[in-house]
C-alpha positions in Angstrom: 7.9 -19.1 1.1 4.7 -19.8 -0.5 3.1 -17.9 -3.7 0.4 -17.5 -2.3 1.4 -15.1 0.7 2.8 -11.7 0.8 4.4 -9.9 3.7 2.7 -6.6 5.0 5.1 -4.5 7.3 2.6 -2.5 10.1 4.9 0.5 11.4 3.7 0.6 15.1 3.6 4.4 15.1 7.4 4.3 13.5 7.7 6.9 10.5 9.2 4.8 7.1 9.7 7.5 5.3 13.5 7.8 5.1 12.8 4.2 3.7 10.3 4.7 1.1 12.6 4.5 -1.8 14.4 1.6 -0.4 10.6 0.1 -0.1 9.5 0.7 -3.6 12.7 -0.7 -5.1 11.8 -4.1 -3.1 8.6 -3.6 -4.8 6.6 -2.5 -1.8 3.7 -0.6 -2.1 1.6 1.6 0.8 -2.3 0.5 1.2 -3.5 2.5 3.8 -2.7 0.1 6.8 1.2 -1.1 5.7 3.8 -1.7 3.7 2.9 -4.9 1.3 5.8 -7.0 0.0 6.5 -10.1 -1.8 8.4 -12.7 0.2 10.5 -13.3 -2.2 12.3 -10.3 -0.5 11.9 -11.6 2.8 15.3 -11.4 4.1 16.1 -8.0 2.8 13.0 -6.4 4.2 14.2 -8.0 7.9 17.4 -6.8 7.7 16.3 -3.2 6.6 14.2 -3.2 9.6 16.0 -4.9 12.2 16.7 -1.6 14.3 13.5 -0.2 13.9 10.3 -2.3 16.2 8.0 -3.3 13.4 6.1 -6.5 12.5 6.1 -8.1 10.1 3.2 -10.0 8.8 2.6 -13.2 6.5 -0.4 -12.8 5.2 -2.6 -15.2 2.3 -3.2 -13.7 -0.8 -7.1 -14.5 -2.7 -7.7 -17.3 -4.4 -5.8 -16.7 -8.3 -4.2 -13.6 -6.9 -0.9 -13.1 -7.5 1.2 -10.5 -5.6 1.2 -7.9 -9.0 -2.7 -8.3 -9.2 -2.9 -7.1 -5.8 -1.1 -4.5 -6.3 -2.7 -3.6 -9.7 -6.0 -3.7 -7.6 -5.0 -1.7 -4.5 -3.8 1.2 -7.2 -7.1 0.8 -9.0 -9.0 1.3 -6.1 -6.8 4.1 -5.1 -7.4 5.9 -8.4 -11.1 5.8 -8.4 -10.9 7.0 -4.8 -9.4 9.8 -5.6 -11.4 10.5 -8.7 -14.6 10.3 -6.7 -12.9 12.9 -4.5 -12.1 15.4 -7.4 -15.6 14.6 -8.5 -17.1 15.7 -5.0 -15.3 19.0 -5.0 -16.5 19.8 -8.6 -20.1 19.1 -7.7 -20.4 20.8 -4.7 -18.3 24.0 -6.4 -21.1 23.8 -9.4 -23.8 23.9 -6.6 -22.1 27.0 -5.2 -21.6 29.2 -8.0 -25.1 28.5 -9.4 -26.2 29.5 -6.1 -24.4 32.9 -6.2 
């Protein structure tokens, strides 16, 4: 296991949502494709999932990443997503009540 990798699990139209808690105590977090784990918890995350048909991916993390700035980046991004979203709405509400 490198530091420089981290493991994203892709579901292959599986449902993980009876093991979402079971996922964020392993320190997984959702980014819209997969799951995304350290490998420290490798063999944990295989074991969980041996009944259920999903792959599991190495994958290299950026140069000076580290798994918790990845993470800390994904949620970032998430955030301001969502924000823009929420801004949207308000924008286009202002534009329909001054219209009215």
């Amino acid at each position: 296991m490198s530091a420089t990798d981290y493991l994203i699990v892709l579901s292959q139209g599986k449902s993980f949502k009876p093991l979402q808690e079971r996922f964020n105590q392993l320190k997984g977090f959702y980014n819209g494709i997969g799951y995304v784990f350290p490998t420290k918890v490798e063999s944990e995350l295989r074991q969980l999932l041996s009944s259920l048909n999903a792959r599991i991916l190495r994958m290299p993390l950026g140069e000076g990443q580290s798994f918790n700035s990845l993470r800390l980046s994904f949620k970032s991004v998430f955030f301001r997503d969502k924000l823009m979203e929420k801004e949207l709405e308000l924008l286009q509400l202002k534009s329909h009540l001054e219209g009215v």
